[in-house]
One Martini backbone bead per residue (centre of mass of N, CA, C, O) as a GRO file, in nm:
protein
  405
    1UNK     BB    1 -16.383   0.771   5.936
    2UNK     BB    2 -16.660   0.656   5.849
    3UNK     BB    3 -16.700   0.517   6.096
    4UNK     BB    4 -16.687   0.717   6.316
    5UNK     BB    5 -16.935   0.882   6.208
    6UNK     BB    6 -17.152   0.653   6.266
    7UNK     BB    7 -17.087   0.671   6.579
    8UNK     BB    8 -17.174   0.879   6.624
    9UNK     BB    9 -17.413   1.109   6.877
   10UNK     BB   10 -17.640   1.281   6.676
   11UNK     BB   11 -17.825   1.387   6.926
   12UNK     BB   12 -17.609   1.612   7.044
   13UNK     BB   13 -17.613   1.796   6.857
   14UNK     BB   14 -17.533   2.138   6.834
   15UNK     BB   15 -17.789   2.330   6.725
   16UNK     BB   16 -17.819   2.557   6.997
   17UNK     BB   17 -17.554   2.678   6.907
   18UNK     BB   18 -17.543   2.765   6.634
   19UNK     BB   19 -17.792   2.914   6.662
   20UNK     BB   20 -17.631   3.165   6.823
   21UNK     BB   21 -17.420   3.217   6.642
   22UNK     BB   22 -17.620   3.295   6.410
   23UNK     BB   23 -17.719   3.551   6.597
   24UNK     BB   24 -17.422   3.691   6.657
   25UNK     BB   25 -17.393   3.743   6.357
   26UNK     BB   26 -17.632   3.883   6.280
   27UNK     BB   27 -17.583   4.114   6.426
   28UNK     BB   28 -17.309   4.223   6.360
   29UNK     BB   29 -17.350   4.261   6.077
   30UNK     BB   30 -17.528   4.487   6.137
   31UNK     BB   31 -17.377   4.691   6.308
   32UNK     BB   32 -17.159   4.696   6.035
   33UNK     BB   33 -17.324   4.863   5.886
   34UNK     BB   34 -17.418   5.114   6.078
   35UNK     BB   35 -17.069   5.174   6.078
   36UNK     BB   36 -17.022   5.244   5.746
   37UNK     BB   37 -17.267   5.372   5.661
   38UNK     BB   38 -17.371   5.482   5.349
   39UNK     BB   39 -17.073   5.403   5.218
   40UNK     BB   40 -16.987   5.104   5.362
   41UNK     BB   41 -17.201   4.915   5.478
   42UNK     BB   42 -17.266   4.696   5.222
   43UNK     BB   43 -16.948   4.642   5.180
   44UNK     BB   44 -16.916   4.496   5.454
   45UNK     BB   45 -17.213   4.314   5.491
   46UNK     BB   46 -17.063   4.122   5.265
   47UNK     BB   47 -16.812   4.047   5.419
   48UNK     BB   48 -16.967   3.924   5.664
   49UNK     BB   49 -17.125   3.700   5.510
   50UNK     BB   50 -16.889   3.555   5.392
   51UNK     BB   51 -16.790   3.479   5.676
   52UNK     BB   52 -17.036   3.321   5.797
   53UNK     BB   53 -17.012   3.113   5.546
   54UNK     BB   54 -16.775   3.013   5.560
   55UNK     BB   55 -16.797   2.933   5.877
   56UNK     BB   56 -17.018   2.735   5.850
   57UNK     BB   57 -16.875   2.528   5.701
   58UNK     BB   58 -16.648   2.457   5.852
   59UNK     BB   59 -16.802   2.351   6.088
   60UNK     BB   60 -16.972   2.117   5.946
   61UNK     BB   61 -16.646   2.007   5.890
   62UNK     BB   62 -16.575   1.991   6.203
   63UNK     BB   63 -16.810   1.853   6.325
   64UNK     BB   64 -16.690   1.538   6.137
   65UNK     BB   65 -16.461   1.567   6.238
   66UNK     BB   66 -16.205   1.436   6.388
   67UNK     BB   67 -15.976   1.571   6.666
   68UNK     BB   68 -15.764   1.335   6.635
   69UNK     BB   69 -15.689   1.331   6.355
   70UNK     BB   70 -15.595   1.647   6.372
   71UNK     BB   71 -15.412   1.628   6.635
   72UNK     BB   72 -15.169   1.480   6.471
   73UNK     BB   73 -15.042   1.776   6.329
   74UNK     BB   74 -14.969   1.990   6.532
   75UNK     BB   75 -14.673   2.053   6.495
   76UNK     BB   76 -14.754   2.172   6.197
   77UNK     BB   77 -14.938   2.385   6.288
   78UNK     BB   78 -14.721   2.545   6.458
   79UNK     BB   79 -14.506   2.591   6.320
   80UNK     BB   80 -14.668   2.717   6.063
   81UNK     BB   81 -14.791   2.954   6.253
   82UNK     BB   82 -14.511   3.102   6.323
   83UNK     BB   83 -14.437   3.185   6.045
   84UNK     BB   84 -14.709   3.338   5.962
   85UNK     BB   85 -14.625   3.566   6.216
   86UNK     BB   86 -14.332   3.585   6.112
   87UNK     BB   87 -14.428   3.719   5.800
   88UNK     BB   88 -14.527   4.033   5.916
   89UNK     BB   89 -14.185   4.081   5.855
   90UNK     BB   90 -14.222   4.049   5.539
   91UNK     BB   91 -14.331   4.115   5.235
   92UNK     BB   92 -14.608   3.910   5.349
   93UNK     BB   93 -14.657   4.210   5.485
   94UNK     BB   94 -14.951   4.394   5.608
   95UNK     BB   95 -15.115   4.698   5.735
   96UNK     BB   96 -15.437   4.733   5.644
   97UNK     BB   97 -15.454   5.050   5.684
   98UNK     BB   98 -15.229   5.057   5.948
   99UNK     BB   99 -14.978   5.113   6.163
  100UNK     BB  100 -14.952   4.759   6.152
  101UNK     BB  101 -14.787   4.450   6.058
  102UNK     BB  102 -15.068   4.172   6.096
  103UNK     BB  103 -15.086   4.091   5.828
  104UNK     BB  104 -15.114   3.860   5.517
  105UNK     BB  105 -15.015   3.823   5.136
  106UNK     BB  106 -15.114   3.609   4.928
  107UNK     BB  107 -15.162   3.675   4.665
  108UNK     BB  108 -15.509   3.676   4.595
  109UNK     BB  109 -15.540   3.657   4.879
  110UNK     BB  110 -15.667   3.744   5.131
  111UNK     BB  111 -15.605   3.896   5.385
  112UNK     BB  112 -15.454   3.803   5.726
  113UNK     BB  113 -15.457   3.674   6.001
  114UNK     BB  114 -15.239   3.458   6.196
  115UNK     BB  115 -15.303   3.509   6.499
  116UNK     BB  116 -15.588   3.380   6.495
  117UNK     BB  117 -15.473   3.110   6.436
  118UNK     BB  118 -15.283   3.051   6.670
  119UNK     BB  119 -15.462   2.994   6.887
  120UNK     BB  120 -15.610   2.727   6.796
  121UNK     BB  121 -15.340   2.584   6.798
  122UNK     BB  122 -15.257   2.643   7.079
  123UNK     BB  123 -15.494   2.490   7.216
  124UNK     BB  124 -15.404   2.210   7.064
  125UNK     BB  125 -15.122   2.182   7.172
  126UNK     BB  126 -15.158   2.164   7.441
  127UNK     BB  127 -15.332   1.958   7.486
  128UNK     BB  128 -15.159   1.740   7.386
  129UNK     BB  129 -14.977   1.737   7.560
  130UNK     BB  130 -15.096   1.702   7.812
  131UNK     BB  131 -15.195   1.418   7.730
  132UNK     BB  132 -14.881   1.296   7.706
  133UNK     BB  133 -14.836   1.405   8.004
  134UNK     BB  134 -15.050   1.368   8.232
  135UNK     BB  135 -14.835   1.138   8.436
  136UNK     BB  136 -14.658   1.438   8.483
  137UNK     BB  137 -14.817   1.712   8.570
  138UNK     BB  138 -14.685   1.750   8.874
  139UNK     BB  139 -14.424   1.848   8.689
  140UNK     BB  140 -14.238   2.108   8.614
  141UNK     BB  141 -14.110   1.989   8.325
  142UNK     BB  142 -14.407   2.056   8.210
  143UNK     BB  143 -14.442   2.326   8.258
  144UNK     BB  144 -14.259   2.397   8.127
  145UNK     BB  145 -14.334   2.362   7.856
  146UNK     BB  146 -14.609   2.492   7.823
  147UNK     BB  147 -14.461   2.796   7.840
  148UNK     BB  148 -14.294   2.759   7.631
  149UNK     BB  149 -14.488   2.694   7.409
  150UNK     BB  150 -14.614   2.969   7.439
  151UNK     BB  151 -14.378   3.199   7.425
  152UNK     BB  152 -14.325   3.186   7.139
  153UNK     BB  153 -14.586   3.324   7.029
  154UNK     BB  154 -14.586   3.581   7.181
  155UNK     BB  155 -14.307   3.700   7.095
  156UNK     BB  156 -14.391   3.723   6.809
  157UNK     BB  157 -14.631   3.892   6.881
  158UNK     BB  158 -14.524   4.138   6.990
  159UNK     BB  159 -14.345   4.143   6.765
  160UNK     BB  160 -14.595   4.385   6.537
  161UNK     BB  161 -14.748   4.469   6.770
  162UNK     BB  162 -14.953   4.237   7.006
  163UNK     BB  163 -15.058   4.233   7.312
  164UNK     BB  164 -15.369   4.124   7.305
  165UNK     BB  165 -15.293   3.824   7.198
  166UNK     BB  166 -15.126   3.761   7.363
  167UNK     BB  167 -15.316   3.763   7.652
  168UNK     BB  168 -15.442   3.534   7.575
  169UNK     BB  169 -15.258   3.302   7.515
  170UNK     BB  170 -15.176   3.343   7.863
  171UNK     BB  171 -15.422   3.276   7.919
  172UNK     BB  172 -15.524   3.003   7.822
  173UNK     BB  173 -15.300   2.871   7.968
  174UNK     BB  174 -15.367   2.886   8.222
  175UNK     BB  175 -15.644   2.745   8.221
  176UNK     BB  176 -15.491   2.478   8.123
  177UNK     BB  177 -15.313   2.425   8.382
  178UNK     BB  178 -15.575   2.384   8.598
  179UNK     BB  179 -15.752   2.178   8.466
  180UNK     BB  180 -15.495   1.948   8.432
  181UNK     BB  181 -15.414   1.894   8.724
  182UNK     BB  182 -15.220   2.061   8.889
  183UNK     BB  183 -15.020   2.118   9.141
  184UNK     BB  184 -15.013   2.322   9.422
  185UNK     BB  185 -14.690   2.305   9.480
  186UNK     BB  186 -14.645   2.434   9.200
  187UNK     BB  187 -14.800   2.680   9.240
  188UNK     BB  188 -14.771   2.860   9.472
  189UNK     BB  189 -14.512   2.945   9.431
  190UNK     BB  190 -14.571   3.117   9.168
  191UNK     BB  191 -14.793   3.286   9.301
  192UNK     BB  192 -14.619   3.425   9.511
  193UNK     BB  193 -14.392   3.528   9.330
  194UNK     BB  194 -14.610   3.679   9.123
  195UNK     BB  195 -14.766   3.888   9.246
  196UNK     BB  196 -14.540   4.105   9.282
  197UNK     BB  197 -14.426   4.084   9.042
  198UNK     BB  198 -14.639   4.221   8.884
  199UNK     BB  199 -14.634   4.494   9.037
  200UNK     BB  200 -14.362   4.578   8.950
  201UNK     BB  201 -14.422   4.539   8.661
  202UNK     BB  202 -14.662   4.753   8.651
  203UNK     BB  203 -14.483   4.988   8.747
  204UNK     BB  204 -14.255   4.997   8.543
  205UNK     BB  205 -14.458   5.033   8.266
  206UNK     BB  206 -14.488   5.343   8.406
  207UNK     BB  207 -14.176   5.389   8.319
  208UNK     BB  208 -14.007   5.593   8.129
  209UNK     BB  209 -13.829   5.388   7.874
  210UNK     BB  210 -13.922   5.113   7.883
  211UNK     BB  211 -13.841   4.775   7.737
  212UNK     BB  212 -14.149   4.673   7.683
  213UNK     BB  213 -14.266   4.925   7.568
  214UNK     BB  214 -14.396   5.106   7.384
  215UNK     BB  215 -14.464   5.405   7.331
  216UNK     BB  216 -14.748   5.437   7.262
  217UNK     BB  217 -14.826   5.191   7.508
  218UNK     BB  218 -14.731   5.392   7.731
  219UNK     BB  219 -14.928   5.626   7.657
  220UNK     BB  220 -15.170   5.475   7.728
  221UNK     BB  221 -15.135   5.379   8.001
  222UNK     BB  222 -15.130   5.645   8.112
  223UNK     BB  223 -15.387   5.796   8.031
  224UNK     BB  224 -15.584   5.598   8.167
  225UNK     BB  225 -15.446   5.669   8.463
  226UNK     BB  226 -15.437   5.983   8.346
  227UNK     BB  227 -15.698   6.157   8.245
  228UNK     BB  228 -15.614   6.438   8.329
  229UNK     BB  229 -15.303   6.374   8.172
  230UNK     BB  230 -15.375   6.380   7.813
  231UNK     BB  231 -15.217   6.582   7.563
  232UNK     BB  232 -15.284   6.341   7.350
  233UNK     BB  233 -15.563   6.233   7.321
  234UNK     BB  234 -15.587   5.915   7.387
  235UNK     BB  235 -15.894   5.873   7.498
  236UNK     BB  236 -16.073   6.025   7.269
  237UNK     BB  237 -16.233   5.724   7.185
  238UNK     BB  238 -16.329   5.625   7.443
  239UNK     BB  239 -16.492   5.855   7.548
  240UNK     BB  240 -16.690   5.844   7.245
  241UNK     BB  241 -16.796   5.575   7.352
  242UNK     BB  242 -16.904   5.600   7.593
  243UNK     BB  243 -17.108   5.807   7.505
  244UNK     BB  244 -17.227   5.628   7.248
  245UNK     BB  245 -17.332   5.416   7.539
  246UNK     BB  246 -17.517   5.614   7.673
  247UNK     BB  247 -17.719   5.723   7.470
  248UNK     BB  248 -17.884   5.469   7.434
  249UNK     BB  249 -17.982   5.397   7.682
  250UNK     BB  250 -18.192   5.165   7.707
  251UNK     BB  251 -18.327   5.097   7.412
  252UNK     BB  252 -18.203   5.311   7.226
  253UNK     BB  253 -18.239   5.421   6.930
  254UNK     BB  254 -18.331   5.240   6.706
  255UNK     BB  255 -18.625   5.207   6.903
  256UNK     BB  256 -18.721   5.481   6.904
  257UNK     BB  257 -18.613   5.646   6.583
  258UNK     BB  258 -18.442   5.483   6.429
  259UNK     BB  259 -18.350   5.507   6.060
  260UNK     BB  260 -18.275   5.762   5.941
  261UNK     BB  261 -18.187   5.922   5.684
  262UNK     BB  262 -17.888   6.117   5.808
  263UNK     BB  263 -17.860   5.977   6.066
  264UNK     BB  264 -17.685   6.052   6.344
  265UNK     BB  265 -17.389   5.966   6.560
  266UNK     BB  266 -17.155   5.892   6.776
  267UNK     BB  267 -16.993   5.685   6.676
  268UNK     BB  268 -16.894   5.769   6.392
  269UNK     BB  269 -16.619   5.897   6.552
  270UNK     BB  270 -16.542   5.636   6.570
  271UNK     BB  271 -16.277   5.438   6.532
  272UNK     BB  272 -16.317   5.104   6.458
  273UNK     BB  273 -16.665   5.046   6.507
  274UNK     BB  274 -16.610   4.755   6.338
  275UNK     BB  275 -16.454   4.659   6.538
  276UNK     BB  276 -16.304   4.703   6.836
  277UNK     BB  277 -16.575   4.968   6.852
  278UNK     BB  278 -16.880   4.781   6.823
  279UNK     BB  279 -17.010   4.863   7.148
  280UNK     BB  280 -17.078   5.161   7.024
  281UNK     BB  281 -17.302   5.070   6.851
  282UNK     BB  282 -17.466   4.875   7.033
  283UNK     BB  283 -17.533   5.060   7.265
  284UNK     BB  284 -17.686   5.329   7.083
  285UNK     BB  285 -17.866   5.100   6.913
  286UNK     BB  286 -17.976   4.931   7.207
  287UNK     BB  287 -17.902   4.935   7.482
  288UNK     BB  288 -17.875   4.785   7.744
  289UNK     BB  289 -18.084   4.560   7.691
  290UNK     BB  290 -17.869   4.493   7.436
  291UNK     BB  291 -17.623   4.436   7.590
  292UNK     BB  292 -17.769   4.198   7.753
  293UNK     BB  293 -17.835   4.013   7.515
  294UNK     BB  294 -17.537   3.949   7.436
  295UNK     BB  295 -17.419   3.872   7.688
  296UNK     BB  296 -17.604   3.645   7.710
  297UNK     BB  297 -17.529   3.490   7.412
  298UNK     BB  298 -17.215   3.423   7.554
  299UNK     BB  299 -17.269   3.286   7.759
  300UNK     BB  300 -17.433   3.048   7.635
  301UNK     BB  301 -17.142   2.957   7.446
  302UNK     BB  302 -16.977   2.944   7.707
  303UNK     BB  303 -17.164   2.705   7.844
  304UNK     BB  304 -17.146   2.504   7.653
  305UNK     BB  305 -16.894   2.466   7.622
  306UNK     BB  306 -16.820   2.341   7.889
  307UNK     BB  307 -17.045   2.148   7.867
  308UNK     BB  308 -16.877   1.979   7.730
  309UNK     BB  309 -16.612   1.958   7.872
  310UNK     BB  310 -16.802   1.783   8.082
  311UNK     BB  311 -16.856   1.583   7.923
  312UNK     BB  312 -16.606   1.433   7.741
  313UNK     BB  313 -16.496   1.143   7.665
  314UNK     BB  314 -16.193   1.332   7.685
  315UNK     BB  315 -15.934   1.504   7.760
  316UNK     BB  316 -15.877   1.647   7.526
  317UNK     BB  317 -16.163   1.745   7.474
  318UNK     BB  318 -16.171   1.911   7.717
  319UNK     BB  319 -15.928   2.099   7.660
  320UNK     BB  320 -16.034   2.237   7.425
  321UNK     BB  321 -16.306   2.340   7.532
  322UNK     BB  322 -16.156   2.503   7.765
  323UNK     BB  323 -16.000   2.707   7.531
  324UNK     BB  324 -16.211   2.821   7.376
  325UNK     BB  325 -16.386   2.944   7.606
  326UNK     BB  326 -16.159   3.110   7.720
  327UNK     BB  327 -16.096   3.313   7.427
  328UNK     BB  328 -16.401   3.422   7.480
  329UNK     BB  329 -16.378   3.540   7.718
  330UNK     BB  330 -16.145   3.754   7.730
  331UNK     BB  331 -16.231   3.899   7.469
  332UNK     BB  332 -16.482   4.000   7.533
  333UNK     BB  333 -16.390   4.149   7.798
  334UNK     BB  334 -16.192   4.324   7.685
  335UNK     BB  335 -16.340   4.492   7.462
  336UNK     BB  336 -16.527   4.581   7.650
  337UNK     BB  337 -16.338   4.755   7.826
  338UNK     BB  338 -16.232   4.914   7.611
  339UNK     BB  339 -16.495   5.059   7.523
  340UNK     BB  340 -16.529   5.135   7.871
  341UNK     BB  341 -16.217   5.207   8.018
  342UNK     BB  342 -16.123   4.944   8.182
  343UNK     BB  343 -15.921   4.955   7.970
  344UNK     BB  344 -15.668   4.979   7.774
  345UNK     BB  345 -15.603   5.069   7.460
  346UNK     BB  346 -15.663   4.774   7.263
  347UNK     BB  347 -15.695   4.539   7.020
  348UNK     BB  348 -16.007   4.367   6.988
  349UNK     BB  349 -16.231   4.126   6.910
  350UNK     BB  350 -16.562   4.029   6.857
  351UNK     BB  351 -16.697   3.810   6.850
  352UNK     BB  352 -16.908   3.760   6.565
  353UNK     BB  353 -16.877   4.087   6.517
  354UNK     BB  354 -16.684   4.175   6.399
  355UNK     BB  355 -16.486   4.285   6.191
  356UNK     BB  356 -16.358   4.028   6.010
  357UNK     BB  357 -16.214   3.714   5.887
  358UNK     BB  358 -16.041   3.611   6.080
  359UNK     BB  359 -16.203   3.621   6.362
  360UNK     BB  360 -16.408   3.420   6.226
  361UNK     BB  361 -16.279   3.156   6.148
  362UNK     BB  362 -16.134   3.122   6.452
  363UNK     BB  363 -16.399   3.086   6.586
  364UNK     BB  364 -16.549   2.877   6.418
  365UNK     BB  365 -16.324   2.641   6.465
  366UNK     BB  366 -16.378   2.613   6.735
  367UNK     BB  367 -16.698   2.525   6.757
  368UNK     BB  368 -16.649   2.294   6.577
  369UNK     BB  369 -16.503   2.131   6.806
  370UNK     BB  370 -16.710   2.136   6.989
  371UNK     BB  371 -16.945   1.958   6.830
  372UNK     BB  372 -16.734   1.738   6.791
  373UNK     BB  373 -16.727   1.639   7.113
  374UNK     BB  374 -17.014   1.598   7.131
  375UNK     BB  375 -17.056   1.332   6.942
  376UNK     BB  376 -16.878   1.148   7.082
  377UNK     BB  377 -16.854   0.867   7.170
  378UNK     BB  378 -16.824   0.615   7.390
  379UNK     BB  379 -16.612   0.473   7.559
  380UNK     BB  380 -16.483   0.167   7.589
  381UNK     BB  381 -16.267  -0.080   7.729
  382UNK     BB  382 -16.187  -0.197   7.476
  383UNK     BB  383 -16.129   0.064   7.227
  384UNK     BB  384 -15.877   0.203   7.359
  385UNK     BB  385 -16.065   0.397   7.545
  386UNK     BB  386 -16.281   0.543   7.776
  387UNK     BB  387 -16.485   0.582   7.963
  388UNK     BB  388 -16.678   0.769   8.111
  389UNK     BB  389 -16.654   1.068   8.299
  390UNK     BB  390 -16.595   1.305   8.559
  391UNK     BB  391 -16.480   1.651   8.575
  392UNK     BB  392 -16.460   1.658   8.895
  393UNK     BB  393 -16.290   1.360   8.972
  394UNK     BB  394 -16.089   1.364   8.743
  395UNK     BB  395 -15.811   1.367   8.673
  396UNK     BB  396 -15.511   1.358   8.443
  397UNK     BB  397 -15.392   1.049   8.514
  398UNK     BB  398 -15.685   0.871   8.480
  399UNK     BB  399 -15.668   0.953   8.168
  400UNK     BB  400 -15.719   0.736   7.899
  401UNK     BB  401 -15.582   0.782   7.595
  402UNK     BB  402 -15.599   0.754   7.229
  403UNK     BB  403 -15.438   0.879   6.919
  404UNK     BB  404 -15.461   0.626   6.769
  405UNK     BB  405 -15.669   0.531   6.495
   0.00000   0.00000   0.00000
């Protein structure tokens, strides 16, 4: 391991990915104090520093341990995630103040979310699976696998119930069986016979009774589709989100009047405004302005990422690279979408912003691998490893990896 690190290409090092990530997380601390209120604010602000601190750790650590000796354990860390998912139907599970028992509590450690672990495990896993089977990726039974391996962890998701966890999961997967070099004959049959089927689908869980969804998610995709049809104000979330990030135009409350203490928010009445729906939150107090450098500073985030994933030494670090950069745009986009009713309410963090130490770890957990694959050094035809290949040119059949350090 120590010769390892000393091959590392230190040069690479990602100081400017690390470094939008901590003005990402700094931002969302400030607005996760905004969003408790002189009641909560200080107390959060405290709570999301503690997971910054812990995060800046974790990646330090994990971008110079190689991703090679981590991905041996693969097995067990799936095993693991898997139990932990399914202990918050156990004594070790606790609603942390929700309707829905997502948390697990051991002895005096804080609570956590299993599921936000299980993102990064799940993308460890496929890689590794995909690195193994290269030479069979054409084949079915490679993709049988694939979704099987994906499909256990979503369907133990879905009874917490948690769709928008499990909906990650299945991006993540979809990205990196096409990024695998799948071939076009085993998709386009999945794509043409796919097509229909969801549109079935999608209608099948607009009718009452069905039993794919919970009543309360059955009520909620109703009102999204039917807001004028809404007797239970289920969007009226949504509503007041939408409202509290209309007000703040252009520029913002906060930069046009400040912050004076009793100054009240739009926002303030929008429920878990400090996870959830954080973006009604940026939007009020930084106003359109404030939301396109935030949106901006995601893309550079998943941009670097990719392109890591494009320099990548060998194919398993592209596939992790590849599997983050998916987690954070999906997570990204679904939440945006849900603070805008562009998506049916269902709970999703904003990477690096939400209050949560659980959805904090698991974000930086991912950019450690990624900072990790960016300074492997170059394979060479002797060590081992493979020469440097090209993104676009390269198959996954074409590149020999070896796991064995």
């Amino acid at each position: 391991m120590i010769k390892r690190i000393k091959r590392y290409d230190w040069k690479k090092y990602n100081f400017s990915l690390l470094l939008v990530v901590i003005s990402v997380c700094l931002i969302g601390t400030f607005c996760v104090k905004l969003a408790g209120g002189e009641e909560m604010g200080m107390s959060l602000m405290k709570g999301q520093l503690t997971g910054i601190i812990i995060g800046i750790f974790i990646v330090a650590v994990l971008s110079i341990t190689d991703y090679h000796f981590i991905c041996h354990f693969v097995p067990v860390y799936y095993i693991a995630g898997l139990c932990l998912t399914a202990a918050t139907h156990t004594a070790l599970g606790t609603d942390n103040d929700t309707d829905v028992n997502r948390w697990v509590k051991i002895g005096p450690l804080p609570s956590f979310q299993p599921v936000e672990l299980m993102k990064i495990i799940l993308i460890l896993t496929l890689a590794v699976l995909y690195t193994k089977l290269r030479n069979k990726v054409d084949k079915i039974s490679t993709l049988f696998i694939i979704v099987v391996t994906t499909m256990v962890p979503v369907v133990v998701i879905l009874t917490q119930p948690d769709l928008s966890s499990s909906l990650v999961a299945v991006f993540i997967m979809v990205v990196l069986i096409f990024a695998a070099g799948t071939a076009y004959k085993i998709l386009a049959p999945i794509i043409m016979l796919g097509i229909p089927a969801s549109l079935v689908l999608f209608w099948y869980v607009q009718q009452p009774g069905n039993f794919i969804l919970r009543g309360y998610q059955y009520k909620r995709i109703h009102a999204w589709l039917n807001p004028d049809d809404d007797p239970d104000e289920l969007n009226w979330q949504q509503n007041k989100s939408i409202a509290a990030i209309a007000s703040g135009k252009l520029y913002g409350k906060f930069i046009q009047d400040g912050r004076a203490e009793g100054t009240s928010r739009s926002y303030s009445i929008v429920s878990v405004n400090e996870s959830d729906f954080i973006w009604s939150v940026i939007g009020e107090e930084f106003g359109f302005l404030g939301c396109c450098l935030i949106l901006l500073l995601f893309a550079v985030i998943i941009f670097k990422c990719f392109t890591v994933a494009k320099k990548a030494q060998d194919f398993l670090g592209r596939m992790i690279a590849l599997g983050v950069a998916a987690m954070f745009m999906f997570q990204v986009f679904a939440n945006i979408c849900v603070a805008t009713r562009l998506f049916p309410n269902t709970g999703l963090p904003l990477p690096f912003i939400s209050n949560g130490l659980s959805s904090m770890i698991s974000s930086m957990i991912g950019i450690g691998f990624v900072m990790n694959i960016g300074i492997q050094p170059a394979r060479t035809s002797n060590s081992g490893f493979t020469m440097r290949h090209s993104f676009e040119s390269d198959s996954a059949r074409d590149i020999d990896i070896d796991l064995d350090l």
